[in-house]
Backbone as JSON, one array per atom type, in Angstrom:
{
  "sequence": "XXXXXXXXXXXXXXXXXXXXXXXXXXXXXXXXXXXXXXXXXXXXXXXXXXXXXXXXXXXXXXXXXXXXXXXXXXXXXXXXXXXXXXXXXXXXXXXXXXXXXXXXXXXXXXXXXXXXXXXXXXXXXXXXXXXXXXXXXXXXXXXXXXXXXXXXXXXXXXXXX",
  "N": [[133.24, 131.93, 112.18], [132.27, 134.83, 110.74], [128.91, 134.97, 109.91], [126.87, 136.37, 107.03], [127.5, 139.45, 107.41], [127.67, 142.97, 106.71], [129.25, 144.97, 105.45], [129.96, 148.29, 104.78], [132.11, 150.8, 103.04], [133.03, 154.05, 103.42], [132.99, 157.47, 101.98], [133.36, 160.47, 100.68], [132.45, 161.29, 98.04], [131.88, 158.58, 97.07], [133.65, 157.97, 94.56], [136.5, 157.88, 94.76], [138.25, 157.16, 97.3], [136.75, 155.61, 98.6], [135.16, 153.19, 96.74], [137.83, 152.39, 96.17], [138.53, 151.14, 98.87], [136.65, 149.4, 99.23], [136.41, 147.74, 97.01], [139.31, 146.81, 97.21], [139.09, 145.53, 99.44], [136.98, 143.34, 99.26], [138.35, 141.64, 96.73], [140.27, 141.01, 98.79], [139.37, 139.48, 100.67], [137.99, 137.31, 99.26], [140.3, 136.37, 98.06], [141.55, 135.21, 100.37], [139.9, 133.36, 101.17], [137.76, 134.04, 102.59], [134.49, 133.37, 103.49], [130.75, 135.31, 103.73], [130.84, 137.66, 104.38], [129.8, 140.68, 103.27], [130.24, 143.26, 100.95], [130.21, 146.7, 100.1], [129.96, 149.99, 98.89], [129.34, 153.66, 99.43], [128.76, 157.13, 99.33], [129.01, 160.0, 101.1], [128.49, 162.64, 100.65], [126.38, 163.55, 97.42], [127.44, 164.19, 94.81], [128.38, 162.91, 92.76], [126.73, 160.57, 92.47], [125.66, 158.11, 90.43], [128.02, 157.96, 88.83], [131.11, 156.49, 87.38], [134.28, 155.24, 88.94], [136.43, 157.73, 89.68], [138.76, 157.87, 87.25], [141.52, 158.33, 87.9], [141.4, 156.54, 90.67], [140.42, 154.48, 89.57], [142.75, 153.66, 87.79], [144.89, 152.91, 89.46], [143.91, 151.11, 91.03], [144.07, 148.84, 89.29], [146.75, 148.77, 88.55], [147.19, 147.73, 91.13], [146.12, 145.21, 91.05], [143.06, 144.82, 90.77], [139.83, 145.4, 89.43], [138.13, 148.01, 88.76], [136.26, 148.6, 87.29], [133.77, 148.42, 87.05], [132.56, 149.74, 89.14], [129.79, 151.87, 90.38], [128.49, 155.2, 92.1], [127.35, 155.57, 94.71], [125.0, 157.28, 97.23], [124.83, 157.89, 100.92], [122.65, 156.37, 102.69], [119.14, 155.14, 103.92], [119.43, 152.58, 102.61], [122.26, 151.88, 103.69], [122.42, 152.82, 106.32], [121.82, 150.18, 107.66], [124.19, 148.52, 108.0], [126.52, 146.28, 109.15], [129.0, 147.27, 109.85], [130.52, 150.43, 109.21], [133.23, 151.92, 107.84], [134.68, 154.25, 107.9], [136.42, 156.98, 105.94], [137.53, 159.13, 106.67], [137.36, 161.5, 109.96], [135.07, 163.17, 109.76], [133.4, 161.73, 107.62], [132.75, 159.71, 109.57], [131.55, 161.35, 111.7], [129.49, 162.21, 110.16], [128.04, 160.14, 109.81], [127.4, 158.95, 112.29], [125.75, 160.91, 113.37], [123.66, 161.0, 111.54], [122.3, 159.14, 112.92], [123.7, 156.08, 112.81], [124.8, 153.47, 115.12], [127.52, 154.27, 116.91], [129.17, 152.1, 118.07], [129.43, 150.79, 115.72], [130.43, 152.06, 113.84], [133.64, 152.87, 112.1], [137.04, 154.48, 111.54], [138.65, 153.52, 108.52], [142.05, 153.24, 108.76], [141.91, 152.03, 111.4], [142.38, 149.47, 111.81], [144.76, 149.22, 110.89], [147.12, 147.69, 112.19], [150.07, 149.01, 112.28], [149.78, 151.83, 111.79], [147.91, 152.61, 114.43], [147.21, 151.91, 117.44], [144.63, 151.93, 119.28], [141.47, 152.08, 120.14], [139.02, 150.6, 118.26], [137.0, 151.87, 117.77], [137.67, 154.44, 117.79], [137.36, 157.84, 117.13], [139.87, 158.71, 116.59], [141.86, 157.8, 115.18], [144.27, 157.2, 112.81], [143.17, 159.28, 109.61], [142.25, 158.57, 106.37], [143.46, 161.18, 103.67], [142.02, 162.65, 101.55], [142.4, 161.8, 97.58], [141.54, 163.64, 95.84], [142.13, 166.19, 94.52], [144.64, 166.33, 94.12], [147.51, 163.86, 92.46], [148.24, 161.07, 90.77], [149.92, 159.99, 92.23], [149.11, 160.46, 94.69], [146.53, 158.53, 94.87], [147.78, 156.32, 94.93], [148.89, 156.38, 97.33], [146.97, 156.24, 98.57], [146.18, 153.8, 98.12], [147.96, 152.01, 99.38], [147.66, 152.68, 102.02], [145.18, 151.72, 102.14], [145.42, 148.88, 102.01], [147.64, 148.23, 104.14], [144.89, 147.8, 106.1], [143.58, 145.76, 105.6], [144.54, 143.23, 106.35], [143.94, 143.45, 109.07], [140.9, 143.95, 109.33], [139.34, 141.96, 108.36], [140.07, 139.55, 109.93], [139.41, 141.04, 112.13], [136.67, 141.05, 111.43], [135.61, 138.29, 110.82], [135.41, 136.75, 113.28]],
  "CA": [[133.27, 132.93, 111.13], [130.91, 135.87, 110.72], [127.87, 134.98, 108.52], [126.25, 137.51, 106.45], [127.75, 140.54, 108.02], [127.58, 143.59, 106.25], [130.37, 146.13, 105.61], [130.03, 149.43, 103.89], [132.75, 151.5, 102.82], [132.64, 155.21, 103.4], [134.1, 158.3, 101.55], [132.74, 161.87, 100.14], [131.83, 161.35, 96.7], [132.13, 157.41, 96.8], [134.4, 157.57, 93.76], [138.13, 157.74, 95.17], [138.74, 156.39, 98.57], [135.09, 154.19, 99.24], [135.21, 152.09, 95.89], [139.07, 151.52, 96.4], [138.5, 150.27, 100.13], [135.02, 148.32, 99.13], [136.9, 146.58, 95.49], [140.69, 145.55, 97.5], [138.71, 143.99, 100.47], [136.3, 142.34, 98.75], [139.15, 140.68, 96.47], [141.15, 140.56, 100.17], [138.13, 138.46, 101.15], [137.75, 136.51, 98.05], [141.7, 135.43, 97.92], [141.81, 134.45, 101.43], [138.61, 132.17, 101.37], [136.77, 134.41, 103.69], [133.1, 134.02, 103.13], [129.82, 135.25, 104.87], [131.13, 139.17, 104.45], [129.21, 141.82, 101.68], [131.13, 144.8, 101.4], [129.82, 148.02, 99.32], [130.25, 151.37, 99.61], [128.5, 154.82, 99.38], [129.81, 158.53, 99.78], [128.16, 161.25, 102.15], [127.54, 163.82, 99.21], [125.42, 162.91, 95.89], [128.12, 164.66, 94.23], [128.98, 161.67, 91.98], [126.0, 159.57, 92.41], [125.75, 156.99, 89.1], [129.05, 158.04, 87.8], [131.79, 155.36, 87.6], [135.03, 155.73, 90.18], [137.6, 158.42, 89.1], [140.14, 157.39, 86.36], [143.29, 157.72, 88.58], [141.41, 155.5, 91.43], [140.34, 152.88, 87.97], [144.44, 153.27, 86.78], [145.49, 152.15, 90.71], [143.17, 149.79, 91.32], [143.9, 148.35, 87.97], [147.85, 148.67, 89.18], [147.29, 146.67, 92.46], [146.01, 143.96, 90.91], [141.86, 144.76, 91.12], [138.84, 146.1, 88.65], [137.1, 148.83, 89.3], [135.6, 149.49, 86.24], [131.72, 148.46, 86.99], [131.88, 150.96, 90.57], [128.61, 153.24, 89.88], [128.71, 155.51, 93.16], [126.38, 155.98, 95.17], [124.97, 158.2, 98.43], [124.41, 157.05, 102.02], [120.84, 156.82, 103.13], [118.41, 154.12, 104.39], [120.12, 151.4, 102.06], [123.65, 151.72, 104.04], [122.57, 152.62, 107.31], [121.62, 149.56, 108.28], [124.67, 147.72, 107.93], [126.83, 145.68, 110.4], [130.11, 147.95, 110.02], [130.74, 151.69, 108.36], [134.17, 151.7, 107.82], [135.08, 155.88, 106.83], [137.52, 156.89, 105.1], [138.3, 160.19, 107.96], [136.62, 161.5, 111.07], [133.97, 163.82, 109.12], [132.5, 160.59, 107.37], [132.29, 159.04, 110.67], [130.79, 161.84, 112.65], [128.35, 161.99, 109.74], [127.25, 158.72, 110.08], [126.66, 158.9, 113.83], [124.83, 162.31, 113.14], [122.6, 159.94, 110.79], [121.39, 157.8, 113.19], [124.19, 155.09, 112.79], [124.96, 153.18, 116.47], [128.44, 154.75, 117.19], [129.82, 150.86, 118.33], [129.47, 150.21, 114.45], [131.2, 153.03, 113.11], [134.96, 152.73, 112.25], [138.0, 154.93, 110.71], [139.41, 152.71, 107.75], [142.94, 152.54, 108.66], [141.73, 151.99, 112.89], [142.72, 148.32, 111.43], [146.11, 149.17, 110.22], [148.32, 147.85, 113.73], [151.29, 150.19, 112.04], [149.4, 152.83, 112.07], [146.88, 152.67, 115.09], [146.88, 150.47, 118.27], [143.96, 152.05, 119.94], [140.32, 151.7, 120.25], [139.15, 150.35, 117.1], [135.71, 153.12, 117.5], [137.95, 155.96, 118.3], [137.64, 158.46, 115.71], [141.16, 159.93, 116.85], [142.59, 156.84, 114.29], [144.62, 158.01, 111.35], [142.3, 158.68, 108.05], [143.07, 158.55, 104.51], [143.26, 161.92, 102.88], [141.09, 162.73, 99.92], [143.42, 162.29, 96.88], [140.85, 163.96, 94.65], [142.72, 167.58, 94.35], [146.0, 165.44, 94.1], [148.05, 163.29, 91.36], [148.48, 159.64, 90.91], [150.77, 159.93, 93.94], [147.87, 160.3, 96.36], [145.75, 157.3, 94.62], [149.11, 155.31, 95.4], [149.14, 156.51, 98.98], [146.0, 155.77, 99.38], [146.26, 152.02, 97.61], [149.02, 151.56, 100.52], [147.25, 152.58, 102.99], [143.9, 150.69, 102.45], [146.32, 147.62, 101.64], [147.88, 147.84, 105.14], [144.1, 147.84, 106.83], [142.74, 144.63, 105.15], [144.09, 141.77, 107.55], [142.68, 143.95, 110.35], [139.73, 144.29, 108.71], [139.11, 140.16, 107.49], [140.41, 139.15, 111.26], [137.94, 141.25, 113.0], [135.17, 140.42, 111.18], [135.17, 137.0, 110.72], [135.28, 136.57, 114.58]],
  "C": [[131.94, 133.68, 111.12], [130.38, 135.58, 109.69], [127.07, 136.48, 108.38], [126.44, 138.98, 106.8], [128.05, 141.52, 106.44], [128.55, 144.7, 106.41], [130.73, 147.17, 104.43], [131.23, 150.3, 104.19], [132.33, 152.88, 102.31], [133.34, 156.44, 103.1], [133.2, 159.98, 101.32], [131.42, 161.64, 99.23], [131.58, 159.66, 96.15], [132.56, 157.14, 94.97], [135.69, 157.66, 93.57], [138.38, 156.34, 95.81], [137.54, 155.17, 98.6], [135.31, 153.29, 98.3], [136.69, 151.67, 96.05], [139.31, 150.62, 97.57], [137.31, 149.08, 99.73], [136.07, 146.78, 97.88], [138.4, 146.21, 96.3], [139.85, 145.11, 99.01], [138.05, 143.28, 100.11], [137.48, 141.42, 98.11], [140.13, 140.26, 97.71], [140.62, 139.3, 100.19], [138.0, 137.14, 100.3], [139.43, 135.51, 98.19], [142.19, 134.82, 99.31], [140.63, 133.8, 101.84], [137.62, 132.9, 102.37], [135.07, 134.8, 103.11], [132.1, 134.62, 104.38], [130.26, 136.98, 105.45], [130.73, 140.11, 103.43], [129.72, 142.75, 102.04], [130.67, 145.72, 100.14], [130.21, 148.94, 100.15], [129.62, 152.21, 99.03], [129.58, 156.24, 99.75], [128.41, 159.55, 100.57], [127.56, 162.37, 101.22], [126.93, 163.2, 98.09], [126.17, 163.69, 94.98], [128.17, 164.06, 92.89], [127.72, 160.61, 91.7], [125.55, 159.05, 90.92], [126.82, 157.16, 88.37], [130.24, 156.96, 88.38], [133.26, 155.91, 88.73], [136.15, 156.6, 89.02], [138.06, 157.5, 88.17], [141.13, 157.0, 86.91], [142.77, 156.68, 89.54], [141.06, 154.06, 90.51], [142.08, 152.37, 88.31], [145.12, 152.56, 88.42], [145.44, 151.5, 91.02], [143.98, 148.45, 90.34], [145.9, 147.93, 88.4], [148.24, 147.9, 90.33], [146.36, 145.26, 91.79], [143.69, 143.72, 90.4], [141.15, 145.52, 89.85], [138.34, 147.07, 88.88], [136.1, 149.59, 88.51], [134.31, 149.37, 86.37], [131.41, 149.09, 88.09], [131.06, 151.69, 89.63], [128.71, 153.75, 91.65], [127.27, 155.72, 93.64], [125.99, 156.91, 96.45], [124.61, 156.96, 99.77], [123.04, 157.52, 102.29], [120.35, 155.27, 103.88], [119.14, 152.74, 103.9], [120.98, 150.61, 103.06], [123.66, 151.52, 105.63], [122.16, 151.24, 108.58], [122.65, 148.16, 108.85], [125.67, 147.41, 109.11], [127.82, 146.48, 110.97], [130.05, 149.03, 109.36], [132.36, 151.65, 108.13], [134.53, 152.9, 106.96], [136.21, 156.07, 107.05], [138.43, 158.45, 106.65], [136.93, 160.91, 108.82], [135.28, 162.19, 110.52], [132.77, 162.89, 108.57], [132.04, 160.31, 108.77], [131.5, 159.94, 111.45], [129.37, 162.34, 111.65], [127.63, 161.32, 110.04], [126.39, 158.62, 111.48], [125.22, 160.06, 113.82], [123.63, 161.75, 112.29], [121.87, 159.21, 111.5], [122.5, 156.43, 113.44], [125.19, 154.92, 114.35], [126.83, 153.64, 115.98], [129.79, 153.2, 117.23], [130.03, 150.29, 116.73], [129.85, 151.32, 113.41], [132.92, 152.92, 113.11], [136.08, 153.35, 111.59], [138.53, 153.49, 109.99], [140.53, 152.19, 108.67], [142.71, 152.38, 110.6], [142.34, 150.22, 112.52], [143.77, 147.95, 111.05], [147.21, 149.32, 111.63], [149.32, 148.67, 113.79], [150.87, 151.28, 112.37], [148.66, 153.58, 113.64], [146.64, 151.38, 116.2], [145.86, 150.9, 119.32], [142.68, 151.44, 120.07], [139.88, 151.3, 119.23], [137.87, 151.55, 116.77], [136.07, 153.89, 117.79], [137.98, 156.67, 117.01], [139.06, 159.48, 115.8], [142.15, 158.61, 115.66], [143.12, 157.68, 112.98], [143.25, 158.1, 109.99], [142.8, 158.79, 107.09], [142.35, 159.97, 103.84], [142.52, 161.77, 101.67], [142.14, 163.1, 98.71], [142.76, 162.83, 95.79], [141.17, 165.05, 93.63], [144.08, 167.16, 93.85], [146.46, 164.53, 92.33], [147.93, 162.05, 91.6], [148.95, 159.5, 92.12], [149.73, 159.51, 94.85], [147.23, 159.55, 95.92], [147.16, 155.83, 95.32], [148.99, 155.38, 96.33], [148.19, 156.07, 99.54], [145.62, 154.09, 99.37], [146.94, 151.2, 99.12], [148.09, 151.69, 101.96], [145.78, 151.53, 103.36], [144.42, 149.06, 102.53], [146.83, 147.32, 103.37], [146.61, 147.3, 106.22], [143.79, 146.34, 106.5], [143.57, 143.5, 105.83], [143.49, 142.23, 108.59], [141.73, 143.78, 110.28], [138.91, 142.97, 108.47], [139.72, 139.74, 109.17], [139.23, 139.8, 112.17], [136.72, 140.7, 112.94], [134.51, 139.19, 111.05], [135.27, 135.91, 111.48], [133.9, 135.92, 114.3]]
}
């Protein structure tokens, strides 16, 4: 099992998509005994930075089973980039990140973990991403619940190689 590995979740504004991927793998992690994995997340803009996660991604979270009421968001910077995995939400995050400085081998589309979706490279950024449901209705917090939901045994199997 992987000790202390580090896995940040990556979105815009880190208050949609990033705190919904960071809060259902951590409880993934938690309900299938997997320790020796920290998972946070950050967003690419300071759009949001100290404000809590959307409402509709709260009311979804809150719908699948999870909390999300103490997310405060935050930006990527020195903190984030040092961590073991990035794990963005669609190719723009990810070619941020690299554009940052962050080793390319440790960069990853979310659902690159979701076998339904994606049986390629797991560092290709040609992997499906998860739309931004920020412009959107409940619907797209749902779609996106589903989709981060399908990634997380990928995600808890890789890492704890």
């Amino acid at each position: 099992m992987a000790t202390n590995t580090i896995i940040t979740v990556v979105c815009t504004g880190n208050i949609c998509r990033s705190p919904m991927g960071e809060i259902m793998l951590r409880d993934y992690l938690a309900e299938h005994g997997i320790e020796g994995i920290t998972v946070n997340s950050c967003g690419m803009a300071n759009y949001h930075v100290g404000d809590g996660a959307d409402p509709r991604a709260i009311k979804q979270l809150d719908a699948e089973g999870h909390d999300g009421t103490q997310h405060v968001a935050s930006q990527f910077g020195a903190d984030y980039a040092g961590s073991d995995a990035l794990l963005a939400m669609d190719e723009g995050h990810a070619r941020g990140l690299i554009r940052a400085g962050v080793d390319p081998k440790r960069v990853f589309l979310y659902r690159a973990f979701d076998p339904e979706s994606w049986t390629g490279d797991l560092n290709s950024l040609d992997a499906p991403e998860t739309e931004d449901p920020y412009y959107g209705d409940q619907s797209d917090f749902a779609r996106v619940a589903q989709e981060i939901k399908a990634a997380l045994p990928g995600i808890a199997e890789y890492f704890q190689r």
